[in-house]
MARLUMZA-139150 format. One record per residue: residue number from 1; y, z, x of N, C-alpha, C in turn. Coordinates in steps of 0.02 Angstrom, whole numbers, m for minus. Each point is the difference from the previous one (the first is absolute). Layout:
<rs>
 resi    nyy    nzz    nxx   cayy   cazz   caxx    cyy    czz    cxx
  NUM      Y      Z      X      Y      Z      X      Y      Z      X
...
</rs>
This chain:
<rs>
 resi    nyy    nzz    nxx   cayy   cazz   caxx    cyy    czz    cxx
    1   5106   6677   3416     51     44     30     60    m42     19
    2     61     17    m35     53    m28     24     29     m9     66
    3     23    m36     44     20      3     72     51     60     m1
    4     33     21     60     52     38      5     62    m28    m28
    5     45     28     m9     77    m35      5     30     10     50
    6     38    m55     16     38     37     30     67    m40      8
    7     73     31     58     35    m16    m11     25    m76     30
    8     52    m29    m36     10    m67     41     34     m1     63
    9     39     42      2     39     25     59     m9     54     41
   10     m4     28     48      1     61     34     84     21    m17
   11      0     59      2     78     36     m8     34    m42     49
   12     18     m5     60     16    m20     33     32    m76     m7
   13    m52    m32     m9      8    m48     m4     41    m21    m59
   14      4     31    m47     18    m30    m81     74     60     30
   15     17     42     25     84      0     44     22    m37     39
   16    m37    m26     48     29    m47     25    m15    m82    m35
   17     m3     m5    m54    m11    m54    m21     69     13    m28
   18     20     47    m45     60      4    m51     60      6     48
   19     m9     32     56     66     25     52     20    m99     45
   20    m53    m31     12     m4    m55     12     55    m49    m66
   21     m6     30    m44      2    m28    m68     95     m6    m15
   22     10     57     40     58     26     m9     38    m47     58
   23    m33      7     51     32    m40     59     26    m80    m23
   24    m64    m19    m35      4    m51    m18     82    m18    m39
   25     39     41    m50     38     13    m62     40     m4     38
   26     35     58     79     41    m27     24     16    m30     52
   27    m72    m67     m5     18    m44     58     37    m71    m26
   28      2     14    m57     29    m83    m56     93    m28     36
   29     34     74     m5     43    m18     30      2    m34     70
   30    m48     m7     46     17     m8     49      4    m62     32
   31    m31    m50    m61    m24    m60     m4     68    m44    m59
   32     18     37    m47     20     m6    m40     64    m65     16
   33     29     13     61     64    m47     m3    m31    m81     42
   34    m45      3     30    m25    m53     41    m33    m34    m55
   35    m30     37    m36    m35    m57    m71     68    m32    m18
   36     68     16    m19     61    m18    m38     27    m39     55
   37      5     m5     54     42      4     52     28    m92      7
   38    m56    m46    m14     15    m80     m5     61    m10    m72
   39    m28     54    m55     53    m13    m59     88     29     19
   40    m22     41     42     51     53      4     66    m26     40
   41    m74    m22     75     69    m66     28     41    m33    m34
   42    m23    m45    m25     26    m34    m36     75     30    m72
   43    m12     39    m29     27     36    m66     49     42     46
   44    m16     22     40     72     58     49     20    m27     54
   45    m30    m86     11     30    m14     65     20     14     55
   46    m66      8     22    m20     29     88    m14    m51     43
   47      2      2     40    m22    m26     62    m72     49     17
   48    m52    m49     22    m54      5     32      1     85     33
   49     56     m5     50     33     69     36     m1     69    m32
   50     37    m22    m72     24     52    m35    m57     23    m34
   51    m37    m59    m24    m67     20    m53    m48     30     36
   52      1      0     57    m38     51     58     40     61      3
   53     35      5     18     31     71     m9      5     38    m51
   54    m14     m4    m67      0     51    m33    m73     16    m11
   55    m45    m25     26    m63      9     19     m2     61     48
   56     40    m13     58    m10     30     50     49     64    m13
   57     47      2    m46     20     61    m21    m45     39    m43
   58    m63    m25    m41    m22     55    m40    m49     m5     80
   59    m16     m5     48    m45     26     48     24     52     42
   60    103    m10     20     41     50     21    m25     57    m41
   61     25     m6    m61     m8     65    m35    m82     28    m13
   62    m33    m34    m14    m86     35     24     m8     49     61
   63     33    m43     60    m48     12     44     50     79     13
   64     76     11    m21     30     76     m9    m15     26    m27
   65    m52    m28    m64    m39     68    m41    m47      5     26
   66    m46    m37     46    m55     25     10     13     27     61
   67     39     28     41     21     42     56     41     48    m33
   68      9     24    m62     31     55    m28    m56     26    m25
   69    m44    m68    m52    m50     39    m26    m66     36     61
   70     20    m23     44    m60     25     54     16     82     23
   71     55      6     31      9     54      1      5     71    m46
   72     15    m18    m66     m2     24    m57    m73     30    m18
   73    m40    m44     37    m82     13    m13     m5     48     59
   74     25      1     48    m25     52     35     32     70    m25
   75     69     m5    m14     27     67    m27      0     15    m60
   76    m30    m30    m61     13     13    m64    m66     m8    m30
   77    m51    m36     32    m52    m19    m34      4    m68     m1
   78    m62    m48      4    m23   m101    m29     16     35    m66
   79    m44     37    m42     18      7    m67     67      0    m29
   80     39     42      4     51     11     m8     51    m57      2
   81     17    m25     61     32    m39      8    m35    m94    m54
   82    m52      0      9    m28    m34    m28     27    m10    m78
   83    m10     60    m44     32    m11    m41     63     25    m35
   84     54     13     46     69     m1     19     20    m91     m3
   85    m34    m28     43     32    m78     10    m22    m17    m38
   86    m66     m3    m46    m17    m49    m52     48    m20    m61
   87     30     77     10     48    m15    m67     59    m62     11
   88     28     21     63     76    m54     36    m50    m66     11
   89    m72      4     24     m4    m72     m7    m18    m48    m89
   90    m13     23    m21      0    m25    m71     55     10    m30
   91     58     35     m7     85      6    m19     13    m67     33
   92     m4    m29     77     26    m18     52    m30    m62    m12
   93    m54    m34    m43    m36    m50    m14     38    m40    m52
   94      8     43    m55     30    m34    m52     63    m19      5
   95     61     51     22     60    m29     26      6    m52     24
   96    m36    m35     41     m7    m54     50    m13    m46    m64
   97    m53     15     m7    m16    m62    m71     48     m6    m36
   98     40     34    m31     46     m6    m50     50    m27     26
   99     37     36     50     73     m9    m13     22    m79     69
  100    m47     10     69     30    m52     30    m10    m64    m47
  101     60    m41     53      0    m66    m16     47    m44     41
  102     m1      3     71     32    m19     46    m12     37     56
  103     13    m63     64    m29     20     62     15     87      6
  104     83     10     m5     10     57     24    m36     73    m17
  105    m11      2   m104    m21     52    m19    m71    m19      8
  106    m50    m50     16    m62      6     m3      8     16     70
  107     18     m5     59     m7     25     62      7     82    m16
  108     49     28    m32     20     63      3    m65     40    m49
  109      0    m10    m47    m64     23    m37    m50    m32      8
  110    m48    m34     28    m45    m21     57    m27     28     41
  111     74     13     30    m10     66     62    m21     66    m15
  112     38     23    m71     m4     62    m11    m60     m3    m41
  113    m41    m50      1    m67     19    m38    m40      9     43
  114     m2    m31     47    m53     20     60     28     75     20
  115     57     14     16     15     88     31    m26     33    m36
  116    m21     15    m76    m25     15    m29    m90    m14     m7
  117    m29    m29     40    m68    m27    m28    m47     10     75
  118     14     33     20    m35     21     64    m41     67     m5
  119     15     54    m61    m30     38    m11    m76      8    m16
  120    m21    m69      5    m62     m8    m45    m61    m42     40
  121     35     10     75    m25    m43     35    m24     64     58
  122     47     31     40    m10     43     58    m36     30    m23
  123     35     46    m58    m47     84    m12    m69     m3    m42
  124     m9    m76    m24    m74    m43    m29    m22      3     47
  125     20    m18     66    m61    m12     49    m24     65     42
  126     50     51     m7      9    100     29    m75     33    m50
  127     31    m34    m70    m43     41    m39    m85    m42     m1
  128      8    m53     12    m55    m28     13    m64     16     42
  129     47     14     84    m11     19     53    m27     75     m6
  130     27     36    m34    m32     88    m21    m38    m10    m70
  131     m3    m48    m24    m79      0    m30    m49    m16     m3
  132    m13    m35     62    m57    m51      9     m7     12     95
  133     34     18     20      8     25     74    m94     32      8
  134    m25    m57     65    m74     m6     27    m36    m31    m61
  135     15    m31    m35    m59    m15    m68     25    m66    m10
  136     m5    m75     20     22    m68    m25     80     17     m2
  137     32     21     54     79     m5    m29     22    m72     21
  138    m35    m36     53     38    m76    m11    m10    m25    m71
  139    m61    m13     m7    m29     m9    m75     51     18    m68
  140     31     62     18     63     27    m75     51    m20     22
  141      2      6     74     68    m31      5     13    m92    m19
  142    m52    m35     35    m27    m57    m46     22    m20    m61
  143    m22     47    m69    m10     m8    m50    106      9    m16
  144     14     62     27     69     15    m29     49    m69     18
  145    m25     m7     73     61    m75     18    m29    m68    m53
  146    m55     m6    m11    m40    m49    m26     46      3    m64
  147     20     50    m52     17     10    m63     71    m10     34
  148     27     17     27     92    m40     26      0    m69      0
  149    m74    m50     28     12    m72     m5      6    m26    m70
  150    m64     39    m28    m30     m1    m70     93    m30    m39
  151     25     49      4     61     21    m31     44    m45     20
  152     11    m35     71     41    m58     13    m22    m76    m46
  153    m69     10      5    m19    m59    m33      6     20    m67
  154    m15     22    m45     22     17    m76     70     11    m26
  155     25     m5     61    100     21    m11      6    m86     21
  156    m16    m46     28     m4    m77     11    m17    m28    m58
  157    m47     10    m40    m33    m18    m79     38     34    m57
  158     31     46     28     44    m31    m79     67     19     10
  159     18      1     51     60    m60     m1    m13    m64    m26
  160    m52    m37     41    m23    m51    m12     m5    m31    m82
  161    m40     62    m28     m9      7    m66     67    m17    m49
  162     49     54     40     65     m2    m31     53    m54    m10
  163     14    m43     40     37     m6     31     13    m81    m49
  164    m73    m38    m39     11    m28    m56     10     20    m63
  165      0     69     m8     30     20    m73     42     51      0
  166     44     15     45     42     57     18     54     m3     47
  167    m27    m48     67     37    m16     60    m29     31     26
  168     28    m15     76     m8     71     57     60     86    m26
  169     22    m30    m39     10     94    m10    m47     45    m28
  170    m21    m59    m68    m67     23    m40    m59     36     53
  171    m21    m27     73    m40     12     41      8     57     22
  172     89     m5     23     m6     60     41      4     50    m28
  173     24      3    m68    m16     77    m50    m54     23    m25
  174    m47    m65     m7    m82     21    m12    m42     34     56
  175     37    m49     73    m26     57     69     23     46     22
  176     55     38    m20     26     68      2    m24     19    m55
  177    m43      9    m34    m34     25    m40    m55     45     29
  178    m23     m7     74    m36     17     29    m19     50     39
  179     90     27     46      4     44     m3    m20     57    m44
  180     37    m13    m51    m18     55    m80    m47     26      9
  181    m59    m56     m5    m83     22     m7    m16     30     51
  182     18     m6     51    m29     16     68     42     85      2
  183     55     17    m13     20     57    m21    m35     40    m44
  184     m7     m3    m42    m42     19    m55    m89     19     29
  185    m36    m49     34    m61     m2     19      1     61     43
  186     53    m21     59     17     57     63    m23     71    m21
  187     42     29    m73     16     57    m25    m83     18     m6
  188     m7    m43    m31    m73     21    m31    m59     m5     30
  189     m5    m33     44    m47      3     75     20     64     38
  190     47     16     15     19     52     40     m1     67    m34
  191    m27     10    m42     37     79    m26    m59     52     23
  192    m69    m14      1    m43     36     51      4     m4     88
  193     50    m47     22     m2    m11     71     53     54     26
  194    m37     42     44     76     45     41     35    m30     19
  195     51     49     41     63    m44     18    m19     26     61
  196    m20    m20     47    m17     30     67     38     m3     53
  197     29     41     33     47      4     28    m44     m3     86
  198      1    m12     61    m39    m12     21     33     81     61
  199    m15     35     39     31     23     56     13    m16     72
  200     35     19      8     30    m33     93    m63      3     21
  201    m30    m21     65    m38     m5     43      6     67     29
  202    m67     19     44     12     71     52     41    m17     56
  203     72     43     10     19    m17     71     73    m34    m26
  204     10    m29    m47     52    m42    m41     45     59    m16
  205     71     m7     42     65     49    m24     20    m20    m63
  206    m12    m52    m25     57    m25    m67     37    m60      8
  207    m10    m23     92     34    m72      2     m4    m62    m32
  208     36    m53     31     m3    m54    m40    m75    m35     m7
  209    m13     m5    m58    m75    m26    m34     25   m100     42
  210     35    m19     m2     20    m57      3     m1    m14     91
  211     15     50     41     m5      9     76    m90     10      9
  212    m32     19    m41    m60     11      6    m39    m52     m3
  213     25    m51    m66    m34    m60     m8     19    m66     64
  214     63     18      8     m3    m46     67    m25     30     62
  215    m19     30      2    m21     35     49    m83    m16     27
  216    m34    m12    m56    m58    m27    m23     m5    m65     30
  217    m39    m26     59     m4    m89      7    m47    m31    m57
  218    m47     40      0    m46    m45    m29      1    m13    m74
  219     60     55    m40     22     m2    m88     55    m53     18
  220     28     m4     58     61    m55     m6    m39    m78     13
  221    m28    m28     41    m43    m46      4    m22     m3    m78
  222    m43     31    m44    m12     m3    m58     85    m15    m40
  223     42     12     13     63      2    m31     38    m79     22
  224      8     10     51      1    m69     47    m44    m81    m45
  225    m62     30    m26    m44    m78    m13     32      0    m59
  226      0     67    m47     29    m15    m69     72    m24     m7
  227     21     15     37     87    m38      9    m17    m90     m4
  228    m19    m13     54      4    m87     11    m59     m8    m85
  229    m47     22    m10    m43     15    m55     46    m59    m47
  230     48     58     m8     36      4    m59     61    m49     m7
  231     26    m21     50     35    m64     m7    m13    m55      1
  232    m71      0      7    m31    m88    m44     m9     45    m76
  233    m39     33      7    m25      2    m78     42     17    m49
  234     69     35      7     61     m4    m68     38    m74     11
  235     18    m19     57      8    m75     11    m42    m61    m62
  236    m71     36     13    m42    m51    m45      8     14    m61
  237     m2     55    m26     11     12    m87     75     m6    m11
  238     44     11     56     78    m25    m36      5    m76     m6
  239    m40    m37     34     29    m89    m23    m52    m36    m14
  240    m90     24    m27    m30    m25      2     m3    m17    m73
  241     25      3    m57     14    m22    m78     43    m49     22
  242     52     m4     41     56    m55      5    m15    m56     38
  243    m42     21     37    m43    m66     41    m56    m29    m61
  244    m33     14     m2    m36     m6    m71     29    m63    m55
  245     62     34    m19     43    m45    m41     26    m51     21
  246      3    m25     64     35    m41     41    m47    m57     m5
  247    m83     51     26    m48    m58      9     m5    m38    m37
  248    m24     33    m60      9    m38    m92     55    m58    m12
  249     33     10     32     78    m29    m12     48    m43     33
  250    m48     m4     64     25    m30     66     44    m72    m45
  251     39     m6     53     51    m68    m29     35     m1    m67
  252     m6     43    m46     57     42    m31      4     64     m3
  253     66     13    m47     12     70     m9    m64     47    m28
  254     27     57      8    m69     46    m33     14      4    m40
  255    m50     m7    m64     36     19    m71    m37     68    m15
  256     13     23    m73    m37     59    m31    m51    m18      1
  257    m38    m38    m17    m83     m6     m4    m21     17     70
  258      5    m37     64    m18      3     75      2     62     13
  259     73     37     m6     m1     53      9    m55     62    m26
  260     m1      3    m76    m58     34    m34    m68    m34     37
  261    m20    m48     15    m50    m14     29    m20     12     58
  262     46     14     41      2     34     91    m11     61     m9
  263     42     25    m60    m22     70     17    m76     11    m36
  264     m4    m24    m25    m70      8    m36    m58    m28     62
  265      0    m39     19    m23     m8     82     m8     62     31
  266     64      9     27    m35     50     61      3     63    m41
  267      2     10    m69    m35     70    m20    m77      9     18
  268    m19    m81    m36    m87    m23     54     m6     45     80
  269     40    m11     15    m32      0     70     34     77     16
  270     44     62    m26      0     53     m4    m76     30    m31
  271    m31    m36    m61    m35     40    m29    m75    m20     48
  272     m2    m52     33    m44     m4     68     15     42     42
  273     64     33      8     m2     18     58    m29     85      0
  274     m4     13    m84    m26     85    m14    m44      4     43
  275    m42    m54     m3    m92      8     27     32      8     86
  276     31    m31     31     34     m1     71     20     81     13
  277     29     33    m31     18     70     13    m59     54    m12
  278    m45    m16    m57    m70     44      1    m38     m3     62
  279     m5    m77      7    m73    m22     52     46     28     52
  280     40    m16     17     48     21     96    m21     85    m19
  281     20     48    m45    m27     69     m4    m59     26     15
  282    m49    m53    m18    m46     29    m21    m53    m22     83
  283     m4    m56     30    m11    m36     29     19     20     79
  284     73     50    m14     19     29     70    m35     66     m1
  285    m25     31    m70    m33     68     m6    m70    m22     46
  286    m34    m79      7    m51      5     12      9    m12     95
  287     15    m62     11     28    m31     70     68     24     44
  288     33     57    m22     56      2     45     46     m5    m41
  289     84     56     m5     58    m47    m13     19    m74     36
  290      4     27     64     47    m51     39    m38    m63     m5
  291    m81    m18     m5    m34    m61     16     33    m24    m61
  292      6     27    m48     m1    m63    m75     69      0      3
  293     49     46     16     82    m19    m17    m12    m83     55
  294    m16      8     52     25    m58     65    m38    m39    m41
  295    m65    m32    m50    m26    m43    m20     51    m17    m64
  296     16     32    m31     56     m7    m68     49    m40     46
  297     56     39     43     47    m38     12     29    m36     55
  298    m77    m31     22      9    m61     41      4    m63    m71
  299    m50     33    m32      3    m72    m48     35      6    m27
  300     62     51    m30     67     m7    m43     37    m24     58
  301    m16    m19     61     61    m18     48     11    m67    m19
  302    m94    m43    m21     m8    m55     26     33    m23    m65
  303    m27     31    m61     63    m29    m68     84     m7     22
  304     13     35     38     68      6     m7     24    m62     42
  305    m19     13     53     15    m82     47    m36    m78    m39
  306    m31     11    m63    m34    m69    m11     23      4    m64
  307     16     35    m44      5      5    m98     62    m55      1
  308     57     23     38     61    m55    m43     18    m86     48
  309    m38     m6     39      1    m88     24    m57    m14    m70
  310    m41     36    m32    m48    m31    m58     40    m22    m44
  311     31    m12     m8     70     13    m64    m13    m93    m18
  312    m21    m12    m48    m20    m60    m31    m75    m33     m1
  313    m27     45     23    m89     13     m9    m16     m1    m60
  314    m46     m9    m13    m23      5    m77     21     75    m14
  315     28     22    m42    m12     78    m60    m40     55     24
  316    m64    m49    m29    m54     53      8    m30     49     77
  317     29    m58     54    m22     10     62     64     53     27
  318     64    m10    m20     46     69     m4    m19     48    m30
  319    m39     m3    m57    m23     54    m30    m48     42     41
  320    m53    m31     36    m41     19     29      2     31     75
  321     59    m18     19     23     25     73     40     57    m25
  322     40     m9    m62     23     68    m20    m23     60    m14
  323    m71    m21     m8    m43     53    m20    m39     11     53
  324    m13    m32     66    m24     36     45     84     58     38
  325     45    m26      9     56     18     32     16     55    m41
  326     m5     25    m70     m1     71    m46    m47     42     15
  327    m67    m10      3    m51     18     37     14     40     65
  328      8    m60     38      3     44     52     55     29     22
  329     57    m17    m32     72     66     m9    m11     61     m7
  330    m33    m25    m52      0     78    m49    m74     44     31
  331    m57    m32     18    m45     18     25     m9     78     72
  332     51      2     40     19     28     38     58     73    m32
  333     12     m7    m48     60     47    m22    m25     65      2
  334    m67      4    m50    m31     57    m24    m28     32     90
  335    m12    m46     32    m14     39     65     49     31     64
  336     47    m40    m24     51     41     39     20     62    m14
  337    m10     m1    m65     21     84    m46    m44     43     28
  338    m79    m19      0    m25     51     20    m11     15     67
  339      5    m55     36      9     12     87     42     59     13
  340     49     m1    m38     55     47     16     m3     76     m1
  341    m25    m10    m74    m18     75     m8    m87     23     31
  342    m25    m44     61    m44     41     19     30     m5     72
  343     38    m14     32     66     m4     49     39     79      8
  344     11      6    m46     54     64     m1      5     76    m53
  345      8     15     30    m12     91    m42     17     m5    m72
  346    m30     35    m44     12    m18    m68     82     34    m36
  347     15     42     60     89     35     m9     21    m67      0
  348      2    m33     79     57    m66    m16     m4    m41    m27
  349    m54     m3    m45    m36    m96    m20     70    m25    m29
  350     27     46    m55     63    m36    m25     56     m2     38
  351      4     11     27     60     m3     79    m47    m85     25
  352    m55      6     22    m35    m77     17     16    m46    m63
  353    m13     m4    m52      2    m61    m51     70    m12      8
  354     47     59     m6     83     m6     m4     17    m61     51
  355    m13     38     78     20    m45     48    m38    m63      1
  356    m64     m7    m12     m8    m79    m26     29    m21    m42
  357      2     18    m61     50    m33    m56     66    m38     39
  358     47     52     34     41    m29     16    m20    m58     41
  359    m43     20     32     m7    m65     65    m30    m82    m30
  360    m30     28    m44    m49    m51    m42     50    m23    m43
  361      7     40    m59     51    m42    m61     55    m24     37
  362     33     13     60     45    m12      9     11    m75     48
  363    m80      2     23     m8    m76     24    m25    m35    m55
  364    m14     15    m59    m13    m41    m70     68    m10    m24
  365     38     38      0     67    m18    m34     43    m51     25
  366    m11    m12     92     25    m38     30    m12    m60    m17
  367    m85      5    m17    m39    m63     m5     21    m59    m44
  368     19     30    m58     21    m63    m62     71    m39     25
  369     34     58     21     62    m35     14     m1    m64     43
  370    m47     57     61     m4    m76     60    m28    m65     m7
  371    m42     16    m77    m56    m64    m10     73    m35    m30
  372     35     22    m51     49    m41    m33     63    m62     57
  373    m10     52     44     64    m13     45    m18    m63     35
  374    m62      3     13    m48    m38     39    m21    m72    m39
  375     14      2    m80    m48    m36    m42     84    m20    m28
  376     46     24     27     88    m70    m25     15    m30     69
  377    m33     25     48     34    m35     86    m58    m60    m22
  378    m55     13    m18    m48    m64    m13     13    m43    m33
  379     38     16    m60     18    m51    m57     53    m34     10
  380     40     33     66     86    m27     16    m24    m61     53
  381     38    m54     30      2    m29     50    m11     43     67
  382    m19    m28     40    m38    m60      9    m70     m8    m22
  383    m43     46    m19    m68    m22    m19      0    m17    m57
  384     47     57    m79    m13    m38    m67    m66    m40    m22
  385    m27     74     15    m77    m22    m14    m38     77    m37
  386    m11    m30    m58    m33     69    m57    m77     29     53
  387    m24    m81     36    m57     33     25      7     34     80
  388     46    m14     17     31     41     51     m1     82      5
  389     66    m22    m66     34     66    m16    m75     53    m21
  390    m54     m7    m40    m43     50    m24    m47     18     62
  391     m6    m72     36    m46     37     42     27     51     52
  392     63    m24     44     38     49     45     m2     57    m34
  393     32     25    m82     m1     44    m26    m67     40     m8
  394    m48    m30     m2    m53     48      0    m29     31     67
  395     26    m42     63    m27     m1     55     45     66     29
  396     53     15    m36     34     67     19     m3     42    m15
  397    m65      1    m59    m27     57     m7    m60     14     47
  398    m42    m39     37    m60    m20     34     60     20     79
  399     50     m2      8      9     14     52     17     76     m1
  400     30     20    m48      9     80     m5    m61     51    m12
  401    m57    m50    m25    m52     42      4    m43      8     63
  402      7    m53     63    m36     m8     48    m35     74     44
  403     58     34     m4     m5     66     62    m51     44    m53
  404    m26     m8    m45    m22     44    m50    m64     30     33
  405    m45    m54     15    m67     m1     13      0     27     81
  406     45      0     23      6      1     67     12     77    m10
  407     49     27    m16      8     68    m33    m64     42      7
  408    m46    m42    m61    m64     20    m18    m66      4     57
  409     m5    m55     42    m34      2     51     m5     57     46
  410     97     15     10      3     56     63    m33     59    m18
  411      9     20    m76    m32     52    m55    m79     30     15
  412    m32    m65     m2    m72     m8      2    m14     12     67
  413     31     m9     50    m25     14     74     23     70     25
  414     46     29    m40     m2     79     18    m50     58    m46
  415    m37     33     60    m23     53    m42      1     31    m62
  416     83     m1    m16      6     62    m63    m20    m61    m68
  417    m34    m54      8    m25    m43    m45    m59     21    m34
  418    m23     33     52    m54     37    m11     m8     59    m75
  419     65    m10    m16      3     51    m59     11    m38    m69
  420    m11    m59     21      5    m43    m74    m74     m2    m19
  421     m3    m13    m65    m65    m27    m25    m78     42     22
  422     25     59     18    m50     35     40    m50    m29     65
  423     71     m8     42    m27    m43     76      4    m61    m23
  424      4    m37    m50    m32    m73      0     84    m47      8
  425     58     46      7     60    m51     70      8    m56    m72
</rs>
């Protein structure tokens, strides 16, 4: 008698494997200019300063789509809006690739690729949240942020890839390629998913969804950790290819090889860090949100105050602190998402991601700049010291993240914690 058959996937799972899939397509851009960013200096002649700032402009423009795209999810549908932006972020991908080629237009289309690329992030995590809502939703939410690292590190590899038989333009048109797919996937993952529109609360006149979410202590505390969260961890993926290249390179210039080799580095330690965003999901489904976020990012504190005085260590041992410090970045992300939405009524959730976005991307956007600003006062007199300059620079991300955990603590000691993780705080 033959055994049963059966299937390899549960339904479920083989959608959120492909919708994951999609996330993945348009997370390439987001990584895309920090893989280029050592060649780029150099070829458009920036300053440290400047090569941070157009970083921190595609984070300006993110973090306005993902507070447009949030609200949009409450009045129009996650669906809908979802794939409304996919299209402007894959249009908004390739432009960038093609046409800049100097500080000014890569700042300007930079920017306008991120305003565009936020669609795929809020109303992913809305629609996430209403399909898996009481059943492993840290766990999907997990998996969806997990496929955004996935996608930073594979948008690092080929650039990397590129960048000896093409240049860095070759890179960045192969990683705006990604969008595309991730457009395309969207369509076709979504065409059985409603567009669910959610209704006001009982008692709710129609006021501001946004007066409601602040109104909330214990969704803002959750909003509050993801803010400081978030200005080490875009801090770390905006200069951690360029530190990389430096290491390789210390006592000369960076050339094209170093460069392709840094970024090929910390694509390593993005594609370590997938397993960091599953296990923190899956791990807070078992022990608590708040216990495992405060265990994640005490130890991304301790990378941040110790990664750049290492700066002439052997390679491998940067490699390896890089990959605990991705880890535990990224480890905490997937749980803040879902802290939130078991925080607050499912009308405002996108009114909540919105006003984090702003608060969050907008202390990530700050982040690169300040690391840059921080990493030419180092290199200028009086210290004129590379190992100076990286470590102060990283230590200002370790100082902007400090209040995070503290955030998180006050969280865990009020009652309405009680609604995370089913009691388990």
């Amino acid at each position: 008698m033959s055994p049963p058959r059966t299937q390899p996937f549960a339904p479920e799972t083989a959608w959120l494997l492909l919708f994951c899939l999609a996330r993945l397509g348009f997370a390439t851009m987001f990584t895309a200019y920090s893989a280029a960013l050592p060649l780029l200096k150099l070829d458009w002649g920036m300053s440290a300063a400047q090569a941070g700032l157009i970083q921190s402009a595609y984070h300006v423009g993110f973090l306005i789509s993902l507070f447009l795209a949030g609200f949009m999810s409450d009045h129009f549908g996650a669906k809908r809006t979802y794939l409304w932006t996919g299209v402007a972020a894959a249009a908004s991908g390739l432009l960038f690739a093609v046409v800049a080629d100097s500080f000014v237009s890569g700042l300007v289309l930079y920017g306008f690729a991120g305003l565009c690329s936020g669609g795929s992030y809020t109303p992913g995590l809305a629609i996430i949240s209403q399909r898996f809502a009481g059943r492993g939703q840290g766990r999907a939410m997990g998996f969806y942020l997990a496929a955004a690292s996935l996608g930073y590190g594979v948008s690092l590899l080929m650039v990397s890839a590129m960048i000896p038989l093409a240049g860095w333009r070759g890179g960045l048109v192969l990683t705006a390629l990604g969008p595309v797919l991730g457009m395309v996937l969207g369509y076709r993952v979504l065409r059985e998913v409603p567009n669910t529109v959610h209704p006001l609360p009982e008692g709710d006149g129609g006021g501001s969804a946004l007066k409601a979410v602040i109104k909330n202590r214990p969704a803002m505390l959750s909003i509050w950790g993801y803010t400081f969260h978030a200005w080490e961890l875009l801090g770390l993926w905006a200069w951690l290819p360029a530190f990389m290249a430096v290491a390789l390179s210390l006592g000369s210039g960076v050339t094209p090889g170093a460069a392709s080799l840094g970024a090929t580095l910390s694509a390593l330690t993005y594609l370590v860090a997938v397993f960091g965003s599953i296990l923190g999901g899956t791990l807070s489904d078992r022990w608590g949100r708040t216990a495992i976020i405060l265990a994640f990012s005490v130890t991304s504190l301790v990378c941040s105050f110790a990664f750049g005085w290492m700066l002439g260590l052997p390679i491998w041992l940067l490699v390896g602190v890089a990959v605990i410090y991705n880890f535990a970045g990224v480890g905490d992300s997937s749980i803040h998402s879902t802290s939130l939405s078991e925080l607050i009524h499912p009308r405002y959730l996108g009114a909540a991601y919105s006003l984090r976005s702003v608060l969050g991307f907008g202390a990530g956007a700050v982040a690169p700049w300040v690391f840059g600003l921080v990493l030419d006062w180092g290199r200028a007199p009086p210290l004129s010291s590379e190992v100076w300059a990286w470590g102060l620079a990283w230590a200002s991300l370790g100082l902007g993240g400090l209040l995070g955990p503290v955030a998180i603590w006050r969280l865990r000691r009020m009652p309405d914690a009680r609604r995370m993780a089913g009691g388990k705080r």
